[in-house]
C-alpha positions in Angstrom: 249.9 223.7 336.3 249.2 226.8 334.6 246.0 228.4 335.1 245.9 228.9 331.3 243.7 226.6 329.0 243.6 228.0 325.9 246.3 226.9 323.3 246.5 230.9 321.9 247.5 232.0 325.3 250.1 229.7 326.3 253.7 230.2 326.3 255.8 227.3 324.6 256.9 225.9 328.2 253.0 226.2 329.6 252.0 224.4 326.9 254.5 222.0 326.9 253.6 221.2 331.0 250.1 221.1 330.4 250.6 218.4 327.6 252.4 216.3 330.0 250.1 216.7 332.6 247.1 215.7 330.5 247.9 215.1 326.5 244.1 216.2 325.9 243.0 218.8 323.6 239.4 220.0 323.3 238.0 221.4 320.1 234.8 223.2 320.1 232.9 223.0 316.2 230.1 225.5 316.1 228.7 228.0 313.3 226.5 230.9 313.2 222.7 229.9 312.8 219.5 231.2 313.7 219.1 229.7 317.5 215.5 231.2 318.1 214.5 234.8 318.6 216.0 234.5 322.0 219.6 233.2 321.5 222.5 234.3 320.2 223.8 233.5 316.4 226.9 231.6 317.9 224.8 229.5 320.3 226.7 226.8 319.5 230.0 227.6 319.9 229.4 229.3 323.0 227.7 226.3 324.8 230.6 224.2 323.0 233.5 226.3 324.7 231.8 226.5 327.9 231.7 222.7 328.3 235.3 222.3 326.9 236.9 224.8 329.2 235.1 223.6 331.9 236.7 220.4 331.4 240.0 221.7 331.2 239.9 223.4 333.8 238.6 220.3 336.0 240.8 217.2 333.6 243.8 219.1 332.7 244.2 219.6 329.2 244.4 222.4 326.1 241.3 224.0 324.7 242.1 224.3 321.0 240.8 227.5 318.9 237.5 226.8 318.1 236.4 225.6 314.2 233.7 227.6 313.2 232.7 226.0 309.7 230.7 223.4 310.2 228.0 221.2 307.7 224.3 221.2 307.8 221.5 220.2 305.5 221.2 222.3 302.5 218.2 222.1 300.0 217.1 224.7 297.4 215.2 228.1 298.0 213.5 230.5 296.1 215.2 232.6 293.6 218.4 230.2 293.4 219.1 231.2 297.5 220.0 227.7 299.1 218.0 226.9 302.6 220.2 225.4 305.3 219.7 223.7 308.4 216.8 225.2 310.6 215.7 227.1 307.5 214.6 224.2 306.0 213.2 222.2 309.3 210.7 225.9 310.3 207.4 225.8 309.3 206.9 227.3 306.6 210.7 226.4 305.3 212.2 230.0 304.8 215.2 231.7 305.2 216.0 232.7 308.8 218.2 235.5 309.3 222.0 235.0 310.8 223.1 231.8 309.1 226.8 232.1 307.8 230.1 229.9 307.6 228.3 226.8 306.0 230.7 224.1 304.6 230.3 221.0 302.7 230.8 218.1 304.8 233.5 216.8 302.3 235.1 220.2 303.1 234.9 220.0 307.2 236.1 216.3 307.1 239.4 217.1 305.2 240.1 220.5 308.2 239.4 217.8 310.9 241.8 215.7 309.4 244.3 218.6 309.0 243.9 219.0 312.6 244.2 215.4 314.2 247.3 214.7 311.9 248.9 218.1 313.2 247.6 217.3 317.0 249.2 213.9 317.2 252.5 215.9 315.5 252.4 218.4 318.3 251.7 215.4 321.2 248.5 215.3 322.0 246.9 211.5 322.4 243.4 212.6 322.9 240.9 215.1 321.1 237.1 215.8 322.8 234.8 217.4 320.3 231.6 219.1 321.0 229.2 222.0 319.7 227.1 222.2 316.0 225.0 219.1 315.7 226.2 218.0 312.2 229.8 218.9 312.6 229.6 216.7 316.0 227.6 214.6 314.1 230.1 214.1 311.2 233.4 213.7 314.0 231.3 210.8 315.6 230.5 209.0 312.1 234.0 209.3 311.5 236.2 208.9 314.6 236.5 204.8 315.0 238.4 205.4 311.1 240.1 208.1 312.1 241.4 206.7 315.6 243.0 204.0 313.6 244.4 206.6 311.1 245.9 208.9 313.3 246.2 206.5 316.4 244.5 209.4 318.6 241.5 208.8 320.9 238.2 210.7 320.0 236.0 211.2 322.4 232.6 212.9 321.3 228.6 212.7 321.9 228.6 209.7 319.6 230.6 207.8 322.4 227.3 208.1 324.8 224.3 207.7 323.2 221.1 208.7 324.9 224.0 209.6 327.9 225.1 213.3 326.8 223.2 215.8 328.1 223.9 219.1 326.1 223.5 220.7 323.3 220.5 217.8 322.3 217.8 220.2 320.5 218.0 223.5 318.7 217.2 226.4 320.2 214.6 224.6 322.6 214.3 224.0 326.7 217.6 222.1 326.7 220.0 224.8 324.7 218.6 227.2 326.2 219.0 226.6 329.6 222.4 225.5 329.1 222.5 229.7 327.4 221.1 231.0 330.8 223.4 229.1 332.4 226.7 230.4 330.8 226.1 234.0 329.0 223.0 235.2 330.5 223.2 238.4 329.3 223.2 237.2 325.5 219.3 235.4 326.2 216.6 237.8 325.7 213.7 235.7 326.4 211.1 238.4 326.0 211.9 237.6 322.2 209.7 234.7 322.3 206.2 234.8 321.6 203.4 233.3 323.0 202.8 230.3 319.8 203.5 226.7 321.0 204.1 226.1 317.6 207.8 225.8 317.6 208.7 224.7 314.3 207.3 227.7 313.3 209.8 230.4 315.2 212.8 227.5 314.2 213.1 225.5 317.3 213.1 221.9 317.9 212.8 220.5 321.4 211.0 221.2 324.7 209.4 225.0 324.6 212.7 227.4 325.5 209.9 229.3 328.1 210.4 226.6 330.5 214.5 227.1 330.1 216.0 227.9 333.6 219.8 228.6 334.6 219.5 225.8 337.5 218.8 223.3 334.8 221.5 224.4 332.5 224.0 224.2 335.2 222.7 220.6 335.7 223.1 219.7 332.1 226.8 221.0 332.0 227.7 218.6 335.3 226.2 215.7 333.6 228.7 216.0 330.1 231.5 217.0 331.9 231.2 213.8 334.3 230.6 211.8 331.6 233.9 213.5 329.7 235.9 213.2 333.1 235.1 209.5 333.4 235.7 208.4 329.7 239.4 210.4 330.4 240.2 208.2 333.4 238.8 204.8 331.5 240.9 205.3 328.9 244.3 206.1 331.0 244.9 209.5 329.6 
């Protein structure tokens, strides 16, 4: 087998023996976002590919070019500017800088469906989704329908509830560590200041300052067992 996962890089015969080896391909969803003072803007996407190439790498399979629109809550703002996501769920609600390639949901559910009809086309059987909480959010809502519409399996967070082990706040202990764990170099955690008042700096979850690399590691192990098994249970 190749040592090439990403669908970009491979050559039509490399891509072609990795399908038959493992008819998987694994789609990473993130966005750009405000992720604390201490994280980078594509947080998500970065945690997302890490976990989806590590289970390539481990499963077999194709790691497909990342989608980076993705949906979030949207209510109005001052001076007719919309607040979305973690603008609207700081305290006070405000505009955080970095947020950019917001879509309607409407909009990200007809580009998944592009994608699924045009991955069964090209022979894959399975898709594994995982990164920005409402686009993973959205895939899980939707993937018992679209299994039967496009006679794939869907595998996603929403298959392991209470179970998956990353990417489960925003911006907090758990993302965090899973950041110090992949890109080290893109966490400054001198950025964060001394408030326990999270909500306040945009975070939700356990305080970031307790965030360690060890922990991230054992967060990634967790989702990609969990992936690896849900693989072999369903014969693919």
């Amino acid at each position: 087998m190749t040592d090439k996962i990403h669908y970009g890089e491979l050559l039509p015969h490399e891509f072609e023996f990795r399908l038959r080896q493992r008819p998987v391909g694994y789609l990473p969803v993130g966005t750009l976002e405000w992720h604390g003072p201490q994280n980078p803007l594509g947080a998500d996407f970065i945690q997302a590919g890490a976990i989806l190439e590590g289970a390539a790498r481990r499963f077999g399979g194709i790691v497909l070019p990342p989608l980076w629109l993705g949906p979030d809550a949207v209510a109005p703002g001052e001076q007719g500017r919309p607040l979305i996501g973690m603008d609207i769920f700081s305290n006070p609600s405000r505009q955080l800088p970095g947020s950019l390639y917001w879509i309607s949901e409407g909009l990200f559910v007809q580009m998944i469906e592009a994608i699924l009809v045009q991955a069964g086309r090209a022979g894959f059987r399975c898709i594994v989704a995982e990164g920005h909480g409402p686009s993973r959010d959205a895939f899980g809502r939707m993937s018992k329908a679209w299994a039967r519409q496009f006679g794939l399996h869907l595998i996603s967070a929403a298959d392991f509830p209470g179970e998956w082990a990353t990417q489960n706040d925003h911006a907090g202990r758990n993302e965090t560590s899973i950041l110090l764990a992949v890109a080290p170099e893109l966490v400054d955690m001198e950025r964060l200041t001394d408030t326990r008042d999270l909500r306040s700096i945009g975070i939700i979850g356990e305080d970031p300052r307790d965030s360690t690399a060890a922990e991230g590691q054992e967060l990634l192990e967790k989702t990609l067992q969990l992936i690896g098994a849900k693989l072999d249970d369903l014969g693919i």
